[in-house]
C-alpha positions in Angstrom: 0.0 0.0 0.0 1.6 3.2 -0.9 2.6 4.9 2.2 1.7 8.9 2.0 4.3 9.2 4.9 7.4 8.4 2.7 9.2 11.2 1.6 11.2 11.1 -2.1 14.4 12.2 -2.3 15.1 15.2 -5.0 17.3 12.6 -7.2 14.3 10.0 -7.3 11.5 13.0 -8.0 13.6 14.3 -10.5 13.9 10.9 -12.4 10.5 8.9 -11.3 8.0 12.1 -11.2 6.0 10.0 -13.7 6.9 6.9 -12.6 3.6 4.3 -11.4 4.8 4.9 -8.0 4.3 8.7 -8.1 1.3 8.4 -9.9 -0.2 6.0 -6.7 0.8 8.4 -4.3 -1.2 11.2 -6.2 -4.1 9.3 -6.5 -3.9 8.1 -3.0 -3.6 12.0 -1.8 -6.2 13.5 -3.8 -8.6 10.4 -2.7 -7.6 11.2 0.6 -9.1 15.1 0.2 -12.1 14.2 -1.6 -13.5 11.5 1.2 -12.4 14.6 3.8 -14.4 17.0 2.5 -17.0 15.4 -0.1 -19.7 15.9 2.9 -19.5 19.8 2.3 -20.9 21.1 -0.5 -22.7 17.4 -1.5 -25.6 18.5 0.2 -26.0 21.6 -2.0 -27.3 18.8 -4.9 -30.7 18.4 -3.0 -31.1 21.7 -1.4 -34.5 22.2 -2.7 -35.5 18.6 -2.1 -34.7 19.4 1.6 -36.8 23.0 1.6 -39.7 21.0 0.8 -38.7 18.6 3.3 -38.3 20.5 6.3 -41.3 23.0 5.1 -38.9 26.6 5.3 -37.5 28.7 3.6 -34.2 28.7 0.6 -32.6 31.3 2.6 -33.7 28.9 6.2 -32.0 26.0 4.3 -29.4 27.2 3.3 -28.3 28.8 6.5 -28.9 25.4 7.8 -26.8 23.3 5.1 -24.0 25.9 4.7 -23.5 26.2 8.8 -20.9 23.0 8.4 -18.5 26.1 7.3 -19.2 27.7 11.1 -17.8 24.2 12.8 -15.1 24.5 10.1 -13.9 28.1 10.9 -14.0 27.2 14.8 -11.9 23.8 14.0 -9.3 25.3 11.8 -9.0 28.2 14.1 -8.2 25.2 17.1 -6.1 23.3 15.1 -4.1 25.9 13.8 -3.4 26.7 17.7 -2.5 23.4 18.7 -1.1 21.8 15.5 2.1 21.1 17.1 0.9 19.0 20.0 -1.6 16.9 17.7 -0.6 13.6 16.9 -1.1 13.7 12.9 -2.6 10.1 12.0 -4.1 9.7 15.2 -5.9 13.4 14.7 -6.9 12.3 11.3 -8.3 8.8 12.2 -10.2 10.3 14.4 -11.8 13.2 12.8 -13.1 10.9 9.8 -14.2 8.2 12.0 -16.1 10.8 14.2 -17.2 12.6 10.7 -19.5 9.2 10.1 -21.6 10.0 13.2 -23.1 13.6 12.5 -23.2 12.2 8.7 -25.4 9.4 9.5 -27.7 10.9 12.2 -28.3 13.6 9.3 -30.5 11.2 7.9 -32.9 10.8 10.5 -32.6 14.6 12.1 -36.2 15.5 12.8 -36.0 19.7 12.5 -33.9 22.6 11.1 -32.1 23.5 14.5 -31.2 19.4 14.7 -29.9 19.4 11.2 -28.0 23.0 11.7 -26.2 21.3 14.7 -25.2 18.4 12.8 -24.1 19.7 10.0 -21.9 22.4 12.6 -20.7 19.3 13.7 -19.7 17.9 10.3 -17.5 21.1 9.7 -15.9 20.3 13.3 -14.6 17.2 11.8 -13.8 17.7 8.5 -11.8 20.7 9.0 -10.0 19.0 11.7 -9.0 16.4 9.4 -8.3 18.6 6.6 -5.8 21.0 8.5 -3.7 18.0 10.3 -3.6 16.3 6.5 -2.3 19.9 4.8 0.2 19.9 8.3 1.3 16.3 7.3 2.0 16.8 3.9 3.9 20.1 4.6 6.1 18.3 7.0 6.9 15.3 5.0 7.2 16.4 1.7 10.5 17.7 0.8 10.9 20.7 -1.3 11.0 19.0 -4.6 7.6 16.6 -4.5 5.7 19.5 -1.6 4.3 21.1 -5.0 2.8 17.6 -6.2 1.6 16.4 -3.0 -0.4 19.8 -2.0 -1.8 20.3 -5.8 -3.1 16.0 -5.7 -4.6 17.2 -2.0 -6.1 20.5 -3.6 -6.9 18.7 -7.3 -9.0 16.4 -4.8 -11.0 18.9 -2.9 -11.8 20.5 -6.2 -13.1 17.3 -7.1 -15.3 16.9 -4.3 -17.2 19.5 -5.1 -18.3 18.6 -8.4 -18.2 14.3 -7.9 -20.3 15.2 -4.0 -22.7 16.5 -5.8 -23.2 14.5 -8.6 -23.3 11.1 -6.0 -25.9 13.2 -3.6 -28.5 13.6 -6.4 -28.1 10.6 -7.9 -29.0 8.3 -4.3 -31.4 11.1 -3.5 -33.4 11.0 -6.6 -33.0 7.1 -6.8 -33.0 6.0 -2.8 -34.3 9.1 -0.9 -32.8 11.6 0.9 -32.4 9.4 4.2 -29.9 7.1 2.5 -28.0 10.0 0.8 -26.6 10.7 4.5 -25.8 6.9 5.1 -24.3 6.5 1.6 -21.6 9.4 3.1 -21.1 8.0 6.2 -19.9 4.9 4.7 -17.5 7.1 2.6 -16.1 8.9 5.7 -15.4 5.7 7.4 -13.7 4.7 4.4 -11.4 7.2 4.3 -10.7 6.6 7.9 -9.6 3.3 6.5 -7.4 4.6 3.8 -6.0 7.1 6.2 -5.3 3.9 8.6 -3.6 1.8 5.7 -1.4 5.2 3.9 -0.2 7.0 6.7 2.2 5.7 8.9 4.0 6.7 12.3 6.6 8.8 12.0 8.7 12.2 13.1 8.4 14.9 10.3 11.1 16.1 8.5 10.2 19.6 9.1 8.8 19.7 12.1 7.1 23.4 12.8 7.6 24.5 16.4 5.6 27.8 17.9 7.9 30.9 18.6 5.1 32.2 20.5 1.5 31.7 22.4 -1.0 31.0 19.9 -2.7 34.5 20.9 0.1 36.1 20.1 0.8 34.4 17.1 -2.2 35.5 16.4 -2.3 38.6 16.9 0.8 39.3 15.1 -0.3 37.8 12.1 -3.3 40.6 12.2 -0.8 43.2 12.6 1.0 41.8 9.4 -1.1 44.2 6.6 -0.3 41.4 3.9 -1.7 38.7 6.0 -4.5 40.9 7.4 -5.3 41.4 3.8 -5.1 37.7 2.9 -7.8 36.4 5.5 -10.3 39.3 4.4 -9.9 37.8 0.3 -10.7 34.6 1.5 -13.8 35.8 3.5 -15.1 37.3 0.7 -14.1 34.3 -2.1 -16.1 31.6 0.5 -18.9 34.7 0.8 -19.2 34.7 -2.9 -18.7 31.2 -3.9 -21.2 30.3 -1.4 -23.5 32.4 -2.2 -23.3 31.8 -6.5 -23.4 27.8 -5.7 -26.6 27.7 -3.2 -28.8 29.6 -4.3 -28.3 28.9 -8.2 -30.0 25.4 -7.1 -33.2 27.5 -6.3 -32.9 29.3 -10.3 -32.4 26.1 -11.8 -35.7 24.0 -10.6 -37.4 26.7 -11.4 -39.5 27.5 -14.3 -38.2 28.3 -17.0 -35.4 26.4 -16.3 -36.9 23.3 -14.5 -34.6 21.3 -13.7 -34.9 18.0 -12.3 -32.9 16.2 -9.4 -30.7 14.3 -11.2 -30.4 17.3 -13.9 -29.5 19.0 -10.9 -26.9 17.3 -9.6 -25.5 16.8 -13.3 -25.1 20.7 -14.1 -22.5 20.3 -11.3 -19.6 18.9 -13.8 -19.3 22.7 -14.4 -16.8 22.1 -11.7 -14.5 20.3 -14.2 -12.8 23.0 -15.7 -11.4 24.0 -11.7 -9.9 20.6 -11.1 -7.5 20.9 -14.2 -7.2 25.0 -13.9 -6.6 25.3 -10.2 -3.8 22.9 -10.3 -1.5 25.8 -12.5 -2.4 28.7 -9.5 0.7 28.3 -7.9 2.9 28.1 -10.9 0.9 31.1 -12.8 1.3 33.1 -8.7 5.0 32.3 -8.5 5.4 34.0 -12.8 3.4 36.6 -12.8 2.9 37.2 -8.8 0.1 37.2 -6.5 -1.5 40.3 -7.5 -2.1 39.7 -10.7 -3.0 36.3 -10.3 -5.8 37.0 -7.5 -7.3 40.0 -10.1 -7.0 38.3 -13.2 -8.7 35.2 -11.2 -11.6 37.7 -9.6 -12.1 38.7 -13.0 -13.3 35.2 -14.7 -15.5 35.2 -11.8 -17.0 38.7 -12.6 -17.6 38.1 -16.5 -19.7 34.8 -15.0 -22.1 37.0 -13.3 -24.5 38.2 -15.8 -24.5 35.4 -17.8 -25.9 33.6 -14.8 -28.7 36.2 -15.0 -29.8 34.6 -18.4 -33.2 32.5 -18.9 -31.0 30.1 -20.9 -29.2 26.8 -19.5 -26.6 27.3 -21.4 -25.5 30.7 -20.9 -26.0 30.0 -16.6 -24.3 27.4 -17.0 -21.2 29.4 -18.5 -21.6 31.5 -16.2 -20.9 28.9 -13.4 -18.1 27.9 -15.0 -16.4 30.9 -15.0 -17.5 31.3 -11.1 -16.1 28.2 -10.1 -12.9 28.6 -12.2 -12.0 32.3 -10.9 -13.1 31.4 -7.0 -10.8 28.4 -6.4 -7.8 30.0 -8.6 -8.1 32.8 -6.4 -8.0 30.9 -3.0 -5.3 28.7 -4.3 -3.4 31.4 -4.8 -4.2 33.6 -1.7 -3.8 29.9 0.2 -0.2 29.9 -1.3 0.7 33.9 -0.2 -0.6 33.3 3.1 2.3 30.5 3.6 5.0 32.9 2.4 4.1 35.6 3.8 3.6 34.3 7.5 7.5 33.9 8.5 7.0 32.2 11.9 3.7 30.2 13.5 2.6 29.1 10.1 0.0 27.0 11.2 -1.3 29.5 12.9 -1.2 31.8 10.0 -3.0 29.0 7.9 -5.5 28.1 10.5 -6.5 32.1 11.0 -6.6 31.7 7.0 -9.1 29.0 7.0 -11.6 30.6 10.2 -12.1 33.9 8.2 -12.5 32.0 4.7 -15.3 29.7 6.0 -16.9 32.4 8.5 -17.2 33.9 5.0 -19.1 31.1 3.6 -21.6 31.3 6.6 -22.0 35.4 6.4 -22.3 35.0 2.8 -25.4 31.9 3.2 -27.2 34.4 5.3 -26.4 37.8 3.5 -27.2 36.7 0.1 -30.0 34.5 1.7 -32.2 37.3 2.8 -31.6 39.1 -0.4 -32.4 36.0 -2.3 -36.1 35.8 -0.4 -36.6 39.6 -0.5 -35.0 40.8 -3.7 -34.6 37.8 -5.7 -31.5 36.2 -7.7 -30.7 39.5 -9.4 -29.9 41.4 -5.8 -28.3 38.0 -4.9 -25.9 38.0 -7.5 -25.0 42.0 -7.3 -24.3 40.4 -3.3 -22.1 38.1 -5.1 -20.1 41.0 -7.3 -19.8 43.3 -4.4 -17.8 40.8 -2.9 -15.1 40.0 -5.8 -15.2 43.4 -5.8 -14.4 43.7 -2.1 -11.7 40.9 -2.8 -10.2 42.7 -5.5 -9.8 46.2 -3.5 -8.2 43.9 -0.4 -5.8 42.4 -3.1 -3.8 45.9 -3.6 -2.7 45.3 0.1 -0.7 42.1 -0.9 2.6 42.2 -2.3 5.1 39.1 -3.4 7.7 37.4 -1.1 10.4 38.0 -3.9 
């Protein structure tokens, strides 16, 4: 079983980087992100199904499905304090074995507030296990094969998005929505397994020690303008991803779209464009520099806005292409600055990172919520452009570790 633990020398990356053995370890890495995070956005595929459900609101709902991001920002937040003392197999294990529980009792949750906690509890989890795998990697990768490890990891999460959702609608529409949440529990508890058989015990080869409290870590990195800068563009990416990629399910069932389930969770393969395109962010960051990179990013986004105002699939779909391609390019890249730019206590830096980008997500559910129910999905998306906007203003504050 390839063994995600065993670093490659520089001599044997530069001669095997497309050797089968390289290859496995990808695969095994990305695999390893999707069944960390597939529970995120999945449930996005059947958010009207669960409006009717539950009898409220798309604004109610979406508060409810999109509060995973709260338990998220709280866990990265903890684990970026304590990263050091956290035992990374062990931590991992854990957190996907524990992710089945919440996942599972989802099916059977009998109101809104039951299904909000759960889903709070999901983000808990996942984050936990997402930030200890990112901590791994960083510390056994050496500098030659860190670039391929963390771009299978993020190719992976990419993927979740789009494969997630595809899976949810498809056992929802055929099984119900009851055995959509059992379906994922079995697929965290089989990433615990991978996680059991691919990672092994042992001391990291860059082991990150804290020069300081993690308060004070903290607080220094909010006194770093570049950083500062950094967490407040990945607020507002989460706030307007979020906001483009729940509510569009509402637009899309209905009329004079009128979409079905299945369609629904189908349209979501507008996420394949960002599994191959986010994987050149850090290369296209490190040529041309962050800047740049972040605008030119913000700026596919923008030109998908009004096309998603169209009565015709094809042009909302476009649209949401463009979205989903400018969105993650931008986070991979501000993702990438915010590890250059924090000198000391990175895992503090990274776990400040992820707190503000998913408090973003849960601002942005509730935000663009109520102007979805007052306003409607034209005030929603102007939500959605004020925030790339707001992204793009916060980007003249970074500036490139050359």
């Amino acid at each position: 079983m390839t063994d995600l633990s065993a670093p490659m020398k520089p001599s044997e990356m530069a001669m095997h980087e497309h050797s089968p053995g390289v290859v496995l370890r990808s695969l095994v890495i990305g695999l390893t992100a999707f069944l960390t995070v597939v529970d995120l956005f999945a449930t996005q595929a059947i958010l009207p199904s669960l409006t009717r459900h539950y009898g409220v609101s798309p604004a109610a709902m979406g508060v409810a499905v999109n509060a995973s991001t709260f338990g998220m920002a709280i866990s990265g937040l903890v684990v970026g304090f304590f990263s050091p003392r956290i035992d990374r197999r062990l931590g991992i294990l854990l957190s996907l074995t524990l992710l089945a529980i919440p996942t599972s009792l989802l099916a059977v949750a009998p109101n809104l507030a039951v299904f909000t906690g759960l889903r709070i509890a999901q983000g808990l989890c996942m984050a936990s296990a997402f930030a200890l795998t990112l901590a791994h990697l960083g510390e056994q990768c050496s500098a030659m094969d860190a670039g391929g490890a963390f771009a299978a990891y993020i190719t992976g999460n990419v993927a979740s998005n789009l494969i997630g959702r595809l899976i949810s609608a498809a056992v929802a529409d055929s099984l119900g929505l009851s055995w959509n949440f059992y379906f994922f529990a079995a697929l965290n508890l089989a990433g615990a397994v991978l996680v059991y058989f691919t990672i092994h015990r042992v001391q990291p080869m860059h082991a990150m020690t804290l020069t300081a409290s993690p308060l004070d870590a903290m607080r220094a990195h909010w006194r770093n303008p570049r950083l500062r800068a950094a967490f407040g563009i990945g607020f507002c990416i989460l706030f307007a991803f979020i906001g483009t990629f729940t509510f569009v399910n509402f637009v899309l069932v209905r009329p004079p779209l009128s979409l079905g389930v299945m369609d629904l969770g189908l349209v979501y393969f507008v996420f394949l464009p960002s599994v191959v395109t986010t994987l050149f962010a850090g290369k296209v960051a490190a040529r041309i520099g962050t800047r740049p990179t972040i605008w030119g990013a913000l700026t596919v986004a923008a030109f998908g806005l009004p096309l998603m105002l169209s009565s015709h699939l094809a042009e909302v779909l476009t649209g949401m292409v463009l979205v989903g391609v400018g969105t993650f390019f931008a986070q991979a890249a501000a993702t990438g600055f915010v590890g250059q730019a924090a000198a000391e206590n990175r895992g503090v830096a990274s776990g400040t990172y992820l707190a503000c980008y998913f408090c973003g997500g849960l601002v942005g559910t509730a935000v663009l919520g109520r102007l979805f129910d007052a306003f409607g999905w034209t005030a929603c998306v102007a939500g959605v452009g004020a925030a790339l906007a707001a992204a793009a203003w916060l980007t003249f504050s970074l500036r490139d570790m050359r």
